[in-house]
C-alpha positions as CSV (number, residue, x, y, z in Angstrom):
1,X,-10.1,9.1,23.8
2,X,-13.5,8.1,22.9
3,X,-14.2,4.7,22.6
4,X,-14.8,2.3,19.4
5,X,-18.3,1.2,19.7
6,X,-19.1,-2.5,19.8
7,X,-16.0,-3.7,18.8
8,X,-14.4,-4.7,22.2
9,X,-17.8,-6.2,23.1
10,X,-17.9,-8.3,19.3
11,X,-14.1,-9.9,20.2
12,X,-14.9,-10.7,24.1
13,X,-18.1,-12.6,22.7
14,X,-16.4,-14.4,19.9
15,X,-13.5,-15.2,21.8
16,X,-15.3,-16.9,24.3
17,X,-17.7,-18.6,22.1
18,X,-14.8,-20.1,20.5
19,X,-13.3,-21.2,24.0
20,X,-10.2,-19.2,23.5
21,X,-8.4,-17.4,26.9
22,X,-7.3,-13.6,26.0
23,X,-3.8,-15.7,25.6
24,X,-4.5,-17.6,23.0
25,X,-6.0,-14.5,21.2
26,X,-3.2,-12.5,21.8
27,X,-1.1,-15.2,20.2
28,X,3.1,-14.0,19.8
29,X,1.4,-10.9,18.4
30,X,0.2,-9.4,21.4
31,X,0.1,-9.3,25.1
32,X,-2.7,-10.5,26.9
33,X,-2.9,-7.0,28.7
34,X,-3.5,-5.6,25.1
35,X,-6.5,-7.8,24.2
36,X,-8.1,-7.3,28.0
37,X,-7.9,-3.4,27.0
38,X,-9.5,-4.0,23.5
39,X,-12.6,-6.3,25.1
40,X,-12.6,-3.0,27.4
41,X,-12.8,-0.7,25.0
42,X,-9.8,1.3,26.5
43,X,-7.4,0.5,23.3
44,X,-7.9,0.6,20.2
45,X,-6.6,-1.9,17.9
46,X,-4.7,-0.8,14.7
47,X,-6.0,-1.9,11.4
48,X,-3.1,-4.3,11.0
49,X,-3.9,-5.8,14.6
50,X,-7.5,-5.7,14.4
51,X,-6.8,-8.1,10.5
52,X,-4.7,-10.5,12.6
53,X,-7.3,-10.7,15.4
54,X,-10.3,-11.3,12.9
55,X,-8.6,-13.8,11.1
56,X,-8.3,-15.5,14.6
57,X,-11.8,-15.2,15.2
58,X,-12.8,-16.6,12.1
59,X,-14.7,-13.4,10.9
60,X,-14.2,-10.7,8.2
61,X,-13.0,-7.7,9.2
62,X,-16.2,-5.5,8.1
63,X,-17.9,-8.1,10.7
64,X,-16.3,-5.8,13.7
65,X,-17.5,-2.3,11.6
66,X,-20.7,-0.6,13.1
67,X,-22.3,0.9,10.3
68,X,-23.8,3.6,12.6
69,X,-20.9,4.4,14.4
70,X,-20.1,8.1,13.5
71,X,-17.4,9.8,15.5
72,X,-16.3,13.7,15.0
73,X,-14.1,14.5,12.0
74,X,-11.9,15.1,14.8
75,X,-11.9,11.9,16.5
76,X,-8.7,9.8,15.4
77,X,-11.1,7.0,15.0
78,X,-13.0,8.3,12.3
79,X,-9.8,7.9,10.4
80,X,-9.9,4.3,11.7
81,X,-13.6,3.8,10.5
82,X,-13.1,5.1,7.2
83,X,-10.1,2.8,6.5
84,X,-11.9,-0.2,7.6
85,X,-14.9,0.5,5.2
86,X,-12.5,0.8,2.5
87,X,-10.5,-2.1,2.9
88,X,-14.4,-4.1,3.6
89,X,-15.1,-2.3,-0.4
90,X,-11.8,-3.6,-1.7
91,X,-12.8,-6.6,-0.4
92,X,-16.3,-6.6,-2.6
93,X,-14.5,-5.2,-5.3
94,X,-15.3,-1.9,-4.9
95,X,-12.1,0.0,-5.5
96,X,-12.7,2.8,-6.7
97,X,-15.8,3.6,-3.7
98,X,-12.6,2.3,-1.8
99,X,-9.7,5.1,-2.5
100,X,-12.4,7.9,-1.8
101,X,-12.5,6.9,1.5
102,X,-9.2,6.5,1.8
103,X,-8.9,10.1,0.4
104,X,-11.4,11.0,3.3
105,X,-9.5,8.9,5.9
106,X,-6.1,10.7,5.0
107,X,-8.0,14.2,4.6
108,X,-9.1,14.0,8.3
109,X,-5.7,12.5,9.8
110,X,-3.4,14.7,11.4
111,X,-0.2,15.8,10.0
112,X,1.9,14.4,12.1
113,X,1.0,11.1,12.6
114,X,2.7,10.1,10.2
115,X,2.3,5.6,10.6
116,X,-1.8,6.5,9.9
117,X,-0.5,8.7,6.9
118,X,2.1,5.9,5.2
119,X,-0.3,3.4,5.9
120,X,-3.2,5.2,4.2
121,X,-1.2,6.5,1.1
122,X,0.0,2.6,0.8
123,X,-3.3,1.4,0.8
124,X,-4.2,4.3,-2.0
125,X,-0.8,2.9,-3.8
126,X,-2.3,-0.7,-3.9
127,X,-6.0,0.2,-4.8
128,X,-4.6,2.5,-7.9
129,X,-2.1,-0.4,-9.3
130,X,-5.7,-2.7,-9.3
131,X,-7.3,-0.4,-11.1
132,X,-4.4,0.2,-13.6
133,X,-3.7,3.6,-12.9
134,X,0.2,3.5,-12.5
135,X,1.2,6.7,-12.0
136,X,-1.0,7.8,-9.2
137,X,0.1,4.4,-7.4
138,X,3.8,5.4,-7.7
139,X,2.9,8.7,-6.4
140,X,1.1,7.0,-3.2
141,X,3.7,4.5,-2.8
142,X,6.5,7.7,-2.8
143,X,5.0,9.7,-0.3
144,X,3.3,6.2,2.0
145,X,7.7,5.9,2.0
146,X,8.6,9.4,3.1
147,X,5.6,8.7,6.4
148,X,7.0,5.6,7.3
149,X,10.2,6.3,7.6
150,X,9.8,9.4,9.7
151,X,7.5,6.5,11.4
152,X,10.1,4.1,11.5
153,X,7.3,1.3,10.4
154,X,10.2,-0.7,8.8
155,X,7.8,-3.4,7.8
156,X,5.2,-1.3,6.1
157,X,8.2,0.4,4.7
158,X,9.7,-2.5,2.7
159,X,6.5,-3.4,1.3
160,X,6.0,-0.2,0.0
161,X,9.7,-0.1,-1.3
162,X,8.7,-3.5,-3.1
163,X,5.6,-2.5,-4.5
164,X,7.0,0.3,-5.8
165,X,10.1,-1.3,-7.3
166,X,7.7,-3.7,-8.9
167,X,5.7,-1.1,-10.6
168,X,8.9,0.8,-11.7
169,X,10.7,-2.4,-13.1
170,X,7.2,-3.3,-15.1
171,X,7.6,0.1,-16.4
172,X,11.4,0.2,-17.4
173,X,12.4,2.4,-14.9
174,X,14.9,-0.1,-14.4
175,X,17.3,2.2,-12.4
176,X,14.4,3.5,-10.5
177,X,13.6,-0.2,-9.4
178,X,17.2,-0.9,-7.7
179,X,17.2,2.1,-5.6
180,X,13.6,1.1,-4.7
181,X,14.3,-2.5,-3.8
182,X,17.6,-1.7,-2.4
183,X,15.6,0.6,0.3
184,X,13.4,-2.2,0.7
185,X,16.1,-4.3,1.8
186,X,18.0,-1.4,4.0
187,X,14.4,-1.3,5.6
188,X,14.3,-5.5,6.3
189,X,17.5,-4.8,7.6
190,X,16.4,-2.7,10.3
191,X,14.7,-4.9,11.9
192,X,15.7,-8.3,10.4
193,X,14.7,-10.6,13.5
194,X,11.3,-10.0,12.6
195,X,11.0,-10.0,8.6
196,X,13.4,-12.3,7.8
197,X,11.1,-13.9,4.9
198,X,10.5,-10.3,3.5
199,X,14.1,-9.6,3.3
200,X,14.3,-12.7,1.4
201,X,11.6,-11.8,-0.4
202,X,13.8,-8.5,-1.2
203,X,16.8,-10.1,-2.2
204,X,14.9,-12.1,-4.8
205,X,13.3,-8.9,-6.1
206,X,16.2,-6.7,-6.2
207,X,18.5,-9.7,-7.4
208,X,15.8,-10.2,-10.5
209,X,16.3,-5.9,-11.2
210,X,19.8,-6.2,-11.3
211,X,19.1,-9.4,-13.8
212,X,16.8,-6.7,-15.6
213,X,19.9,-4.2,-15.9
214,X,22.6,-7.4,-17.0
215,X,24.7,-6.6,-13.7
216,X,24.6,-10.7,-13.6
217,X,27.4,-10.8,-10.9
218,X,25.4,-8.9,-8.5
219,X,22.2,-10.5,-9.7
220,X,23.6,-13.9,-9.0
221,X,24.9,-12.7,-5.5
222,X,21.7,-11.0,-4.3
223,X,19.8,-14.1,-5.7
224,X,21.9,-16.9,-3.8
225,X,21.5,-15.0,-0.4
226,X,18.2,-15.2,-1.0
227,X,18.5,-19.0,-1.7
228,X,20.3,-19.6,1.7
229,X,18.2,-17.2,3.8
230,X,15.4,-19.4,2.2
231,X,16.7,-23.0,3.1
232,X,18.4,-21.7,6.6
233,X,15.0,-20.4,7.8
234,X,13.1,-22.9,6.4
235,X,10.7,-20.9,4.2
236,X,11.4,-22.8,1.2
237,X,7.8,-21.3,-0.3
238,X,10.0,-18.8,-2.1
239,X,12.1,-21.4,-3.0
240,X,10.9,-22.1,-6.7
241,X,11.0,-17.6,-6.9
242,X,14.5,-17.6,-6.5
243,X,15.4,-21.1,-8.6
244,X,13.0,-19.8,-11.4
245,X,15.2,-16.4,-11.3
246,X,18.1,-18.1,-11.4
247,X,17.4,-19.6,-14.5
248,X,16.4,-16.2,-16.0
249,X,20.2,-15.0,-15.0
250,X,21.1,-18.7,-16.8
251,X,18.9,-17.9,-19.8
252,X,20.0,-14.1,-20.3
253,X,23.8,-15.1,-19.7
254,X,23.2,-18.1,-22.5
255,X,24.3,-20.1,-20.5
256,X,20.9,-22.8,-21.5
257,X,21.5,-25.8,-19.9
258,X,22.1,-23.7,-16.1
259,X,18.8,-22.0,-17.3
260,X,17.1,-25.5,-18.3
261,X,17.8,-27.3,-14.7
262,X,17.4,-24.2,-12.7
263,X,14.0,-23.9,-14.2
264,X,13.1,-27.7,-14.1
265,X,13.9,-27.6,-10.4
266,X,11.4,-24.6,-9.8
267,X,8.6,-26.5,-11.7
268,X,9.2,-29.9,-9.3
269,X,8.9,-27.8,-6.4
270,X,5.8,-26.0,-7.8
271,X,4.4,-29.5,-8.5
272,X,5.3,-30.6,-5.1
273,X,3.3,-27.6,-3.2
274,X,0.2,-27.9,-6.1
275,X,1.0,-24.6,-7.4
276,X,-0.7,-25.1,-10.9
277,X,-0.1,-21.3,-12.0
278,X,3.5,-21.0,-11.1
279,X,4.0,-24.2,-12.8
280,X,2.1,-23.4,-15.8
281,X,5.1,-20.0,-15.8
282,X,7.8,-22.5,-15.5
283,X,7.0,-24.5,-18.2
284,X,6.4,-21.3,-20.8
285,X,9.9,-20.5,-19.4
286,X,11.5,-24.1,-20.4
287,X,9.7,-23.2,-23.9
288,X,11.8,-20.6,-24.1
289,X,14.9,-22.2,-23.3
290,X,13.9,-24.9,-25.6
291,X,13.7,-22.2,-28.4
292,X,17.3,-20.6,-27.4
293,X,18.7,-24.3,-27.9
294,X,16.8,-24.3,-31.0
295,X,14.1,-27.1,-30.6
296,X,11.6,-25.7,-32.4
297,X,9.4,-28.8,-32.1
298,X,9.9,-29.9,-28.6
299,X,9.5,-25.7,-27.8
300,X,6.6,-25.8,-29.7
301,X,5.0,-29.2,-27.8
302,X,5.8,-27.8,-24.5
303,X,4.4,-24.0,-25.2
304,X,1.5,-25.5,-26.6
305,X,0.5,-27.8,-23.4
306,X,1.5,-24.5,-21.2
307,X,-1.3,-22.9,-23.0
308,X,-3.9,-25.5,-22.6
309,X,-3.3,-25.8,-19.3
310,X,-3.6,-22.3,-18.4
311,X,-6.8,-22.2,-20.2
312,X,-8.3,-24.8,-18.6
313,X,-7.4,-23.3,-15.5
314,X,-9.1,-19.7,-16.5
315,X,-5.5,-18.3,-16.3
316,X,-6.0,-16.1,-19.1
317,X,-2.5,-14.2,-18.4
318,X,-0.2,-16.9,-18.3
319,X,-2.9,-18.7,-21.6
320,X,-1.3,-14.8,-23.6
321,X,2.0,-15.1,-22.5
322,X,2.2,-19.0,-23.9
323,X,0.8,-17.8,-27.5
324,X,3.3,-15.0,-27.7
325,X,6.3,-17.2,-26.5
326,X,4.7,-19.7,-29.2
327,X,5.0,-16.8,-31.7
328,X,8.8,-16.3,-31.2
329,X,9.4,-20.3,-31.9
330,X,7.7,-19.9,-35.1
331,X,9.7,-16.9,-35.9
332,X,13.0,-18.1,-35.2
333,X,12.6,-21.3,-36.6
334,X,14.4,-22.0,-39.8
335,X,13.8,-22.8,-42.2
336,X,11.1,-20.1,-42.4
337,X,7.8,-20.9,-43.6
338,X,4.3,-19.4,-45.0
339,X,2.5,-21.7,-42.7
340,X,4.3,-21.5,-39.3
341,X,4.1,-17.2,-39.6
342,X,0.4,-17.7,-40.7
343,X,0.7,-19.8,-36.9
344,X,2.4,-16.7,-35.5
345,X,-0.2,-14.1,-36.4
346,X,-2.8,-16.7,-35.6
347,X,-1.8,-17.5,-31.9
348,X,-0.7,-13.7,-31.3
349,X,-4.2,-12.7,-32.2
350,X,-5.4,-14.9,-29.2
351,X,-3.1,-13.4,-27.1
352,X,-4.2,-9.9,-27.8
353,X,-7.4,-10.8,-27.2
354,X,-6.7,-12.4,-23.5
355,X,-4.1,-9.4,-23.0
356,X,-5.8,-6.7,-20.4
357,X,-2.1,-5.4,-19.4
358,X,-1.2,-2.4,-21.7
359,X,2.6,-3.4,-21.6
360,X,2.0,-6.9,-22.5
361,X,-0.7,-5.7,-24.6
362,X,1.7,-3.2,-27.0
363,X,4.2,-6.1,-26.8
364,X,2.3,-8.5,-28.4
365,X,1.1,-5.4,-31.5
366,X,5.1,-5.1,-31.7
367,X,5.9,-8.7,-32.2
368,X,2.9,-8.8,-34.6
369,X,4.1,-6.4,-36.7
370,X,7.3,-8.2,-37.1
371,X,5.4,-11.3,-38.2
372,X,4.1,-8.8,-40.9
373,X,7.3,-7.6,-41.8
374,X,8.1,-11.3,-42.0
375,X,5.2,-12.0,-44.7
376,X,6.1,-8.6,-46.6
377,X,3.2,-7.1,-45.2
378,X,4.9,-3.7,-44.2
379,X,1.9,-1.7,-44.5
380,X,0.5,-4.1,-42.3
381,X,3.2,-3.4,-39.8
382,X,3.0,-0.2,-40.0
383,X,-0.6,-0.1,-39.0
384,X,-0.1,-1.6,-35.8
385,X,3.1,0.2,-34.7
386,X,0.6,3.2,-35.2
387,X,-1.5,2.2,-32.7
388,X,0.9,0.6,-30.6
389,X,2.4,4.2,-30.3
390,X,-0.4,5.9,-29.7
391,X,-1.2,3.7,-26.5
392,X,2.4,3.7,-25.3
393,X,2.1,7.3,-25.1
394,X,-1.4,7.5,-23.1
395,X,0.6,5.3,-20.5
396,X,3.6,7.1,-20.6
397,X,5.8,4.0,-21.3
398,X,8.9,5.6,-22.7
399,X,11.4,2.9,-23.3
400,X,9.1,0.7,-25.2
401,X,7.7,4.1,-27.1
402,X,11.2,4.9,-27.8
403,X,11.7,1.0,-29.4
404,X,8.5,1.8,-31.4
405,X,9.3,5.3,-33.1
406,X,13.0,3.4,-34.2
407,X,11.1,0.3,-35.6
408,X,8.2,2.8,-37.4
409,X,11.4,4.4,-38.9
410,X,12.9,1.5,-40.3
411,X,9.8,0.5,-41.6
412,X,9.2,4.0,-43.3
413,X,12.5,3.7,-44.5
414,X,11.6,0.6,-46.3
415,X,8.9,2.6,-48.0
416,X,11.1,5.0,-49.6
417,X,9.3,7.3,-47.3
418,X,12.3,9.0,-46.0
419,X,10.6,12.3,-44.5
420,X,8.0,9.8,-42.1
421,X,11.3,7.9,-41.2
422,X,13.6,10.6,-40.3
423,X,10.4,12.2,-37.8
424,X,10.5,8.8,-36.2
425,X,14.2,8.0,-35.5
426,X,14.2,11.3,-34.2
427,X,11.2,10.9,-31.8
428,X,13.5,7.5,-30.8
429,X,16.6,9.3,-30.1
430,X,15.0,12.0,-28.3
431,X,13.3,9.9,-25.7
432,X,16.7,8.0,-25.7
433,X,18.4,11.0,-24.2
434,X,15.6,11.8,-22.0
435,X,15.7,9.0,-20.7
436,X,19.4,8.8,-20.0
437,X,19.4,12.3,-18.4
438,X,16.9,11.2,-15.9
439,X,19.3,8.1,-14.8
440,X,22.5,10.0,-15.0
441,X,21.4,13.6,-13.9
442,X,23.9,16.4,-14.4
């Protein structure tokens, strides 16, 4: 095996300038054999092991890269190489420099070493999801899970399982998502002495898709395990997570004053560990509970500071997400009024404009047009349905397209236009039934 230049030589120096025995490098991690064979140049560390012994070192990872270093395309640490210069991009930013190399790195790895292969079409899966290109990340993330499970990398495995479950519940899939998370947590499950904050992790994920599909009971049981696992092993940082999705179940079951104290208690511990954005998403949550209980002004006081706050903080996101909350108070509140929709279209233009998400993006056009609709401005509505629709359908967003085409029929329906409205409510039910046939295959 040929030897990694320089970097045995760059972890012997550091380490001893830094007064640490092999030992303390090697940490629970490793063995103190292991890091002896690494100084040697006789083992070569993974990517994952070479992160954790940077990071004990005090140094970047692209500080143990040689530049020069150039091995044969059929060395098995080129692949290495070109992995580490990617991740060192994604680190500058440089993402999509990044996923060629990765391409390279996976081009040149053999076929059946399948944890190099899942790890690589993981880190593709990641750097496609930053740059917004969803389906290609799904893709990854499907075949990164069919390498590490013939890998048996039950780690890497749930991760990927999460991150895919995350991308397929932000896109609807909401079927898609359980299966995903629910291999996530078969994969903990494997080897559950040694993830036991990632299967917590899990439960809170997969109990939040369950939420997502209104099976509340086994939302409520997957969430509480999750609440125990948390308090029992003392890694109460996911503690707020699982409170805060508690309250969703609370909120979605109507059940408000649950979904009030639930929520309250995840804001005082996001207070108590100075977590100003998660705090900032509590409180656009007790907003919304405020609305559901119908206090408009006390909703409107509370979504208005959310916003402020997340401005100040450059949280532009979570800044959107309090104007289009702040949209729904003013359209729910009764009696209706001239002014408070003028508010509506005011504070949802803001969001649009702060919106880079496509999903929340189209969300915001839909609850726009009903604020049109609102101020008899049907036209106006119909407008931006139009080019809601067209953007749903560039990002293949189905359920929300199919939500669209009804609401564009309705609307041509109020028209008198009766030809326009029939094309639409039949563009609606036909993605209906597409999408039921691909959740309940014959």
């Amino acid at each position: 095996m040929a030897e990694t230049p320089r970097v045995g030589q760059k972890v012997r120096a550091l380490r001893k300038e830094m007064g640490m025995t092999q030992q303390d490098l090697a940490g629970d991690e490793f063995t103190k054999s292991f890091i002896s064979q690494i100084e040697k140049n006789h083992a070569r560390p993974s990517l994952r092991s070479l992160q954790i012994i940077a990071d004990r070192l005090g140094k970047p990872i692209s500080y143990f890269l040689d530049e020069n270093y150039s091995p044969s395309s059929l060395d098995p640490d080129k692949v290495d190489h070109l992995t580490l210069l990617a991740c060192h991009l994604e680190q500058e930013g440089k993402t999509a420099d990044a996923i060629n190399y990765y391409k390279e790195a996976l081009s040149l790895a053999d076929k059946a070493d399948s944890p190099r292969r899942g790890q690589l079409y993981f880190y593709l899966g990641k750097a496609y999801r930053h740059l917004g290109q969803i389906s290609n990340a799904m893709q990854m993330l499907e075949m990164a899970g069919i390498e590490l499970e013939m890998a048996s990398d039950w780690e890497l495995l749930s991760y990927t399982y999460n991150a895919l479950g995350d991308l397929q519940l932000n896109q609807g899939n909401l079927g898609s998502a359980t299966v995903s998370f629910e291999k996530a947590l078969e994969s903990t499950e494997r080897h559950l002495e040694r993830l036991p904050g990632l299967q917590t992790m899990t439960l809170t994920n997969l109990g939040i898709a369950y939420a997502r599909l209104e099976q509340y009971e086994k939302a409520q049981h997957n969430l509480l395990l999750a609440l125990e696992q948390s308090e029992f092993n003392q890694t109460y940082y996911k503690y707020g997570d699982i409170c805060m999705a508690l309250g969703y179940i609370a909120f979605h079951r109507q059940d408000l004053d649950t979904a009030y104290r639930l929520t309250t208690r995840a804001w005082y511990f996001y207070a108590a560990i100075e977590n100003e954005d998660l705090q900032i998403q509590c409180q656009i949550n007790l907003g919304s509970i405020q609305r559901a209980r119908e206090e408009f002004e006390m909703a409107e006081r509370q979504l208005t500071e959310a916003a402020a706050k997340a401005s100040a903080a450059g949280l532009a996101f979570h800044e959107a997400h309090a104007y289009e909350e702040l949209a729904e108070v003013y359209l729910a509140w009764k009696p209706e009024s001239s002014q408070r929709l003028a508010k509506a279209q005011a504070v949802l233009e803001k969001a649009r404009g702060l919106y880079t998400d496509t999903a929340r993006l189209t969300a915001v056009q839909q609850l726009l047009a009903e604020v049109y609709v609102h101020q008899g401005k049907i036209s106006e509505a119909i407008n931006v349905l139009m080019s809601t629709a067209e953007a749903l359908e560039t990002a293949e967003s189905k359920p929300q397209l199919a939500e669209v085409y009804s609401r564009l029929g309705e609307l041509y329906q109020l028209q008198g236009d009766t030809e326009q409205a029939t094309t639409y409510l039949h563009q609606s039910v036909n993605l209906f039934r597409e999408m039921q046939l691909r959740a309940h295959p014959m």
